[in-house]
KEKOL-510091 format. One line per field, with one value per residue (C-alpha): chain; residue in three letters; residue number from 1; x, y, z. Coordinates in nm, 4 decimals, padded with zeros to 6 digits. Each point is the difference from the previous one (the first is absolute). Layout:
<nuvexs>
c A:...
r ala:...
k NUM:...
east X:...
north Y:...
up Z:...
</nuvexs>
This chain:
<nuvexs>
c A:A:A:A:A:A:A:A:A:A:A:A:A:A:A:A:A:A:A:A:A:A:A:A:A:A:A:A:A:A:A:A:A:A:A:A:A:A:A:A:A:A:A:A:A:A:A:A:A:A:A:A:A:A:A:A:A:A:A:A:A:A:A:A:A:A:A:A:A:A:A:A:A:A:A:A:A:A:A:A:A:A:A:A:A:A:A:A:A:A:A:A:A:A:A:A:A:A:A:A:A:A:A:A:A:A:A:A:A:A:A:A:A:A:A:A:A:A:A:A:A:A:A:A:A:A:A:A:A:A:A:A:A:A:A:A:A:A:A:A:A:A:A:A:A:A:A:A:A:A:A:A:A:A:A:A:A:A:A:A:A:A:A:A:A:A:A:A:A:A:A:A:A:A:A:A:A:A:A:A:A:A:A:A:A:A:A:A:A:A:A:A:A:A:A:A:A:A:A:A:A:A:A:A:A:A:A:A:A:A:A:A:A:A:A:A:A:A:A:A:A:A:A:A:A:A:A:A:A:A:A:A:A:A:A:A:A:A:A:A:A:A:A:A:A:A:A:A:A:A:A:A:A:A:A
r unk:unk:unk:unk:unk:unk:unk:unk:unk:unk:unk:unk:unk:unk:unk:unk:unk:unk:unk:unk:unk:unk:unk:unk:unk:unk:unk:unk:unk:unk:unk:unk:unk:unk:unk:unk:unk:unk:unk:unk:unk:unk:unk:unk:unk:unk:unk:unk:unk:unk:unk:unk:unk:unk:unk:unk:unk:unk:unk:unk:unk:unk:unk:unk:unk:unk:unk:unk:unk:unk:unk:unk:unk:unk:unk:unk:unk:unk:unk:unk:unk:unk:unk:unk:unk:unk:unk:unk:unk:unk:unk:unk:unk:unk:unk:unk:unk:unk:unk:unk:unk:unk:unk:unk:unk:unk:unk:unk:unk:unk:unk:unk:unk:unk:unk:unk:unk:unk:unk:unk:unk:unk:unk:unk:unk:unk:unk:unk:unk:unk:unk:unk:unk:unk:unk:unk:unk:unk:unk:unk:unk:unk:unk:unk:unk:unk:unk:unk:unk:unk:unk:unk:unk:unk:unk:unk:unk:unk:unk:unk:unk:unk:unk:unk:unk:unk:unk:unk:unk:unk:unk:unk:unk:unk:unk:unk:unk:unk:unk:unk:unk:unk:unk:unk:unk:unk:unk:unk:unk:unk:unk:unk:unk:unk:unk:unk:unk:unk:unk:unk:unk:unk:unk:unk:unk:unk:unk:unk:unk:unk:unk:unk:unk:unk:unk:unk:unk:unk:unk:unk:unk:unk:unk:unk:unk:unk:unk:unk:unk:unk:unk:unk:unk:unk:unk:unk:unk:unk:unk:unk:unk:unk:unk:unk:unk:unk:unk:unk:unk:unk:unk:unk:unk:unk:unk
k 1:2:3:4:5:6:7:8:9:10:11:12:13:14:15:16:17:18:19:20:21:22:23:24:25:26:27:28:29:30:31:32:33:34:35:36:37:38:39:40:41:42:43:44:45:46:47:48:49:50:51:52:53:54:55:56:57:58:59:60:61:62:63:64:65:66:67:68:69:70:71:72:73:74:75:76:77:78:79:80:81:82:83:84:85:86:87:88:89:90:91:92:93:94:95:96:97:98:99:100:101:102:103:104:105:106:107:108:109:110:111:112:113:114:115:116:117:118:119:120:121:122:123:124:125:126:127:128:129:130:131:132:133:134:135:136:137:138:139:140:141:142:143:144:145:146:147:148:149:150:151:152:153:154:155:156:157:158:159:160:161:162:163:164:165:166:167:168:169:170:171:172:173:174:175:176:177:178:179:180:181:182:183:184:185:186:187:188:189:190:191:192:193:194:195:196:197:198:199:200:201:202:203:204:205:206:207:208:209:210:211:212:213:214:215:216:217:218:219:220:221:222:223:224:225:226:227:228:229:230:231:232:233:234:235:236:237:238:239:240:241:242:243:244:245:246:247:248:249:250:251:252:253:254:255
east 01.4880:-00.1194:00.0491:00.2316:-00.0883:00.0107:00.1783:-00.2478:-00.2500:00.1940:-00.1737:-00.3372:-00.1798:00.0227:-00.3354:-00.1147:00.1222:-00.2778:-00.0375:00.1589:-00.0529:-00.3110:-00.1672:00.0381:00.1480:-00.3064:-00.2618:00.1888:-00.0424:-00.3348:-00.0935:00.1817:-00.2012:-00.3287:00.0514:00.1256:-00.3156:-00.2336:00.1506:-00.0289:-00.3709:-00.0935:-00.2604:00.2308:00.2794:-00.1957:-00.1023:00.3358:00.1934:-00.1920:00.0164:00.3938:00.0386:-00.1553:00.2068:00.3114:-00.0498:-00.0628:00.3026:00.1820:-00.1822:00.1510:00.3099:00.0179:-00.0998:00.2550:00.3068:-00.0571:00.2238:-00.0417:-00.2061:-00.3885:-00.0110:00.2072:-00.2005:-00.2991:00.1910:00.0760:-00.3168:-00.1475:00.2760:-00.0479:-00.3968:00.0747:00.2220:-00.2568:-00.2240:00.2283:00.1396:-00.3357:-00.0666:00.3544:-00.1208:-00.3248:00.1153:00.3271:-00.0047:-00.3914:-00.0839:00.3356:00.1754:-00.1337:-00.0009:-00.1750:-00.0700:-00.0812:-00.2557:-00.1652:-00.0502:-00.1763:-00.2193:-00.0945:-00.1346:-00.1566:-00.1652:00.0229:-00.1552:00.2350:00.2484:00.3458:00.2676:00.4122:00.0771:00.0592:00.2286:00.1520:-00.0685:00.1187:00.3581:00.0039:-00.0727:00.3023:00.2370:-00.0997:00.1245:00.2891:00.1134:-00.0963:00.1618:00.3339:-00.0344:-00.2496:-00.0196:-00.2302:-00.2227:-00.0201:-00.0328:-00.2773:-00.2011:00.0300:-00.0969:-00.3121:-00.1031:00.0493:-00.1937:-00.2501:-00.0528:-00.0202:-00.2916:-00.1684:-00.0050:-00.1066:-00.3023:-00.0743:-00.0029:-00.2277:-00.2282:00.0139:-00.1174:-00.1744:-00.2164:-00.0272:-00.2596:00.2432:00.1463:-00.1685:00.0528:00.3094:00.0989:00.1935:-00.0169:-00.3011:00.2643:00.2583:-00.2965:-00.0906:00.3639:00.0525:-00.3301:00.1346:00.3423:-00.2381:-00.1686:00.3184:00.3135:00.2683:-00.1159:-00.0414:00.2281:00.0607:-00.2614:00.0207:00.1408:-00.0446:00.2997:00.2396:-00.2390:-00.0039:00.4064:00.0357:-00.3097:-00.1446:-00.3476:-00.2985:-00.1001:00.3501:-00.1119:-00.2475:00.2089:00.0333:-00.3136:-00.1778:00.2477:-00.1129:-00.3366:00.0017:00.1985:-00.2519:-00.3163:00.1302:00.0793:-00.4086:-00.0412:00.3449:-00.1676:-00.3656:00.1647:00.1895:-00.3071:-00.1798:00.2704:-00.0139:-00.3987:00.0428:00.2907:-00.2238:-00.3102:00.1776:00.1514:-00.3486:-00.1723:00.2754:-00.0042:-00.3755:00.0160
north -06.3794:00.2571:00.3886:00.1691:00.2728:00.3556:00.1882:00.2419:-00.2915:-00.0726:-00.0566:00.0170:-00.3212:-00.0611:00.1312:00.1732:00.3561:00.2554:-00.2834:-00.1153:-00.3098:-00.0377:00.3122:00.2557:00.3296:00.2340:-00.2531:00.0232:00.3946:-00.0560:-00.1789:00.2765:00.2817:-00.2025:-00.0548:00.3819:00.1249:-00.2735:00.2462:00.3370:-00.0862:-00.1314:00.1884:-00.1259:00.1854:00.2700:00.0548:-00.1234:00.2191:00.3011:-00.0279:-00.0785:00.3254:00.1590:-00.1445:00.0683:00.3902:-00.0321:-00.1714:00.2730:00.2415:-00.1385:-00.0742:00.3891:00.0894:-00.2291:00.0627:00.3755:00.2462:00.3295:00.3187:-00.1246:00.2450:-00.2303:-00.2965:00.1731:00.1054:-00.3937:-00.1115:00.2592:-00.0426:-00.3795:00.0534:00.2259:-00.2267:-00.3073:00.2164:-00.0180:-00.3632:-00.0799:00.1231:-00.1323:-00.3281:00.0222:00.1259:-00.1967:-00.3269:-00.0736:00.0834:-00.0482:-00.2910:-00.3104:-00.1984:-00.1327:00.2884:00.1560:-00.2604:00.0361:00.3132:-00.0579:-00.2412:00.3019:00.1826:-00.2489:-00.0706:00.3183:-00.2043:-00.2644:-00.0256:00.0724:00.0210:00.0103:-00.3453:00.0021:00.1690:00.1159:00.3980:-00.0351:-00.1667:00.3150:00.2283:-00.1362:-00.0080:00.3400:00.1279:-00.2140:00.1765:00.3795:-00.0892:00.0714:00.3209:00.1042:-00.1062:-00.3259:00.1929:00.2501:-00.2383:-00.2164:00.3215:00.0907:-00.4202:00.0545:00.3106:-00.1999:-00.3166:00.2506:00.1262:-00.4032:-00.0867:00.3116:-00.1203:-00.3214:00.1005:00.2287:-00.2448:-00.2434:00.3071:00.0916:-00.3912:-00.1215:00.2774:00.2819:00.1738:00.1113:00.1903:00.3035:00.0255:00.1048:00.3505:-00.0470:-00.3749:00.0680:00.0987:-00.2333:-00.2931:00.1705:00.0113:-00.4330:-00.0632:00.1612:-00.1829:-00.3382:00.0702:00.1523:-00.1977:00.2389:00.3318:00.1391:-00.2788:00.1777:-00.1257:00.2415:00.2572:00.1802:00.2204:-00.2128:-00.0912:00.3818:-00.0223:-00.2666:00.0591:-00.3277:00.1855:-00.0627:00.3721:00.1696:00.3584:-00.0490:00.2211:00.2686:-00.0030:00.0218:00.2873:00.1222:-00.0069:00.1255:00.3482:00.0375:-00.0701:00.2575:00.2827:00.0871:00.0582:00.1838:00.2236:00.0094:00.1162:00.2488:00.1568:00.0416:00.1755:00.2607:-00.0027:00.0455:00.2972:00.1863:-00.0219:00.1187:00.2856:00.1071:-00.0584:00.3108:00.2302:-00.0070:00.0962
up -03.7674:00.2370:-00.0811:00.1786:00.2769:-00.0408:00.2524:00.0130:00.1460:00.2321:00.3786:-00.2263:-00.0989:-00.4003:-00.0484:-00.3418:-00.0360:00.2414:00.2849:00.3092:00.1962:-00.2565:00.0537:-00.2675:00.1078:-00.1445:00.2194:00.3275:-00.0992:-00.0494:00.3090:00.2403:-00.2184:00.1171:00.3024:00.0678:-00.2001:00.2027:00.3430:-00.1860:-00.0963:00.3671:00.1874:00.3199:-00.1169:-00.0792:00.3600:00.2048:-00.2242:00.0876:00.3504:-00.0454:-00.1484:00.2583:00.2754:-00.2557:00.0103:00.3882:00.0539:-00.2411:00.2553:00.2972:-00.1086:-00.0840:00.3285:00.1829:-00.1978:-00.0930:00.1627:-00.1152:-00.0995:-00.0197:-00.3328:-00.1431:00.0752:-00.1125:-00.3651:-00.0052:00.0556:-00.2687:-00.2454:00.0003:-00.0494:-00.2877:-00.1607:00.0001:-00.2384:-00.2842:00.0813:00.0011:-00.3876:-00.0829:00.0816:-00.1363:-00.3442:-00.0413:00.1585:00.0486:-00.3374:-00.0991:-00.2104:00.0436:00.3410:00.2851:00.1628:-00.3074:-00.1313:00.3988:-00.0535:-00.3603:00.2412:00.2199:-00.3044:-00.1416:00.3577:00.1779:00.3788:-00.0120:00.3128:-00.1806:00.2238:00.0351:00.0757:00.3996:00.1760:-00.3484:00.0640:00.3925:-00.1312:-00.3017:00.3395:00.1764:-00.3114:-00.0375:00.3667:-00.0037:-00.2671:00.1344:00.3359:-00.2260:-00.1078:00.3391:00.3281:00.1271:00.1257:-00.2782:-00.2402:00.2214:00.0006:-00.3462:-00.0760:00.2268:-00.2716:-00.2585:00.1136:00.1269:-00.3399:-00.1318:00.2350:-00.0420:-00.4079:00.0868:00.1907:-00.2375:-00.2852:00.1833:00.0960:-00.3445:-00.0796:00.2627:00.1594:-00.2499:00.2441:00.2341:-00.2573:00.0041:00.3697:-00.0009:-00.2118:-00.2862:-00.0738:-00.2472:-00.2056:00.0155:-00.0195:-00.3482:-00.1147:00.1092:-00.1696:-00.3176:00.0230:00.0229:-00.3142:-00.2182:00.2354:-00.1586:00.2020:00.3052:00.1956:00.3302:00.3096:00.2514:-00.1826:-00.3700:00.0361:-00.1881:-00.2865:-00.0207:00.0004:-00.2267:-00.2701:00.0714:00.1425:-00.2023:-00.0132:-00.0794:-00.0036:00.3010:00.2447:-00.2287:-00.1317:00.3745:00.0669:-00.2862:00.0968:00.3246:-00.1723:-00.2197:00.2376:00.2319:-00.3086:-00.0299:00.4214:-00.0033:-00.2839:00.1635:00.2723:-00.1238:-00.1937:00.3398:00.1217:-00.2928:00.0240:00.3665:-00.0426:-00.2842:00.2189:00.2876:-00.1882:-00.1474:00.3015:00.1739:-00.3543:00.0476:00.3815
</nuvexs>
């Protein structure tokens, strides 16, 4: 005599609790995982993706330019406020979700430290469709073109990370070409070899905000520095004034 049939597996073949049509749930999982990490991990994707993002923030560009209708200061304050803000979404999704709780993205990006040349990428067209979402969304509180402008800072601010990073990777030599990324290369290479500091890429300001930089009291202590280093020429050179005031008053008495 046959069992009767839940009505909870109903429209599901009688399969052993976890499976459907003879595939367990947690290998179907599995499979999609794979086959997403098999695109991440593609040097193909690596390469399309970065030209896509390119074309996405010149599209964002000329959408700005078409639709805008207004004061070109407040295009400008867009475009500015938009490349500001990818600073700290950059650390926020750095620190929170790429060495965050556990998931695909965050086990890629334990790949990239553990092989700091490999081409690890956004799975196409993933950042472009985040870009879109983004203006959709800022075309309700600003206008189209407003918001296309302020998208175009933003996506700006993304590519100018990614080239970084691969500079950074890929052809450390250029480095010191360019003032100021010394630095930044330093602070990267420390967040390779201790991964819970110094997360932000183009930028050290919010490690700074948030106490995640490796040398906390770095600012303060250069300030610091630079006070004190300047204390013994203020002094020297207030002695030669004195010398120069006494010999000058000598120099008439004996006259």
């Amino acid at each position: 005599m046959s069992e009767p049939v839940s009505r909870y597996s109903r429209g599901r073949s009688l399969e052993p609790s976890g499976t459907l049509a003879g595939v367990s749930v947690d290998a179907r999982r599995a499979s999609v995982r794979s086959r997403l990490e098999q695109v991440i991990y593609s040097p193909a994707n690596y390469w399309i993706m970065l030209v896509v993002d390119l074309a996405g923030a010149a599209a964002f560009l000329a959408l700005g330019v078409r639709l805008f209708e207004g004061d070109h200061t407040v295009a400008a304050l867009a475009v500015g406020t938009g490349l500001v803000s990818w600073s700290g979404l950059e650390y926020a999704v750095h620190r929170w979700v790429l060495h965050g709780a556990p998931s695909v993205v965050q086990r890629t990006h334990a790949r990239h430290h553990r092989e700091p040349a490999a081409l690890i990428s956004a799975p196409l067209l993933l950042s472009t469709s985040i870009a879109f979402g983004l203006w959709a969304a800022l075309c309700v509180p600003l206008t189209a073109g407003t918001a296309a402008f302020a998208m175009f800072g933003l996506y700006a601010g993304y590519n100018g990370y990614v080239v970084l990073h691969h500079i950074q990777h890929h052809y450390p030599a250029l480095v010191p070409l360019v003032p100021g990324l010394r630095a930044l290369e330093r602070a990267h290479l420390v967040h390779h070899q201790r991964y819970i500091v110094n997360y932000g890429v183009t930028s050290t300001w919010w490690d700074h905000v948030f106490a995640s930089d490796a040398e906390p009291g770095r600012l303060r202590r250069a300030r610091a520095e630079r006070r004190q280093a300047a204390v013994p020429v203020l002094h020297v050179a207030s002695s030669l004034g004195g010398t120069d005031r006494q010999d000058g008053t000598a120099h008439a008495t004996s006259q």
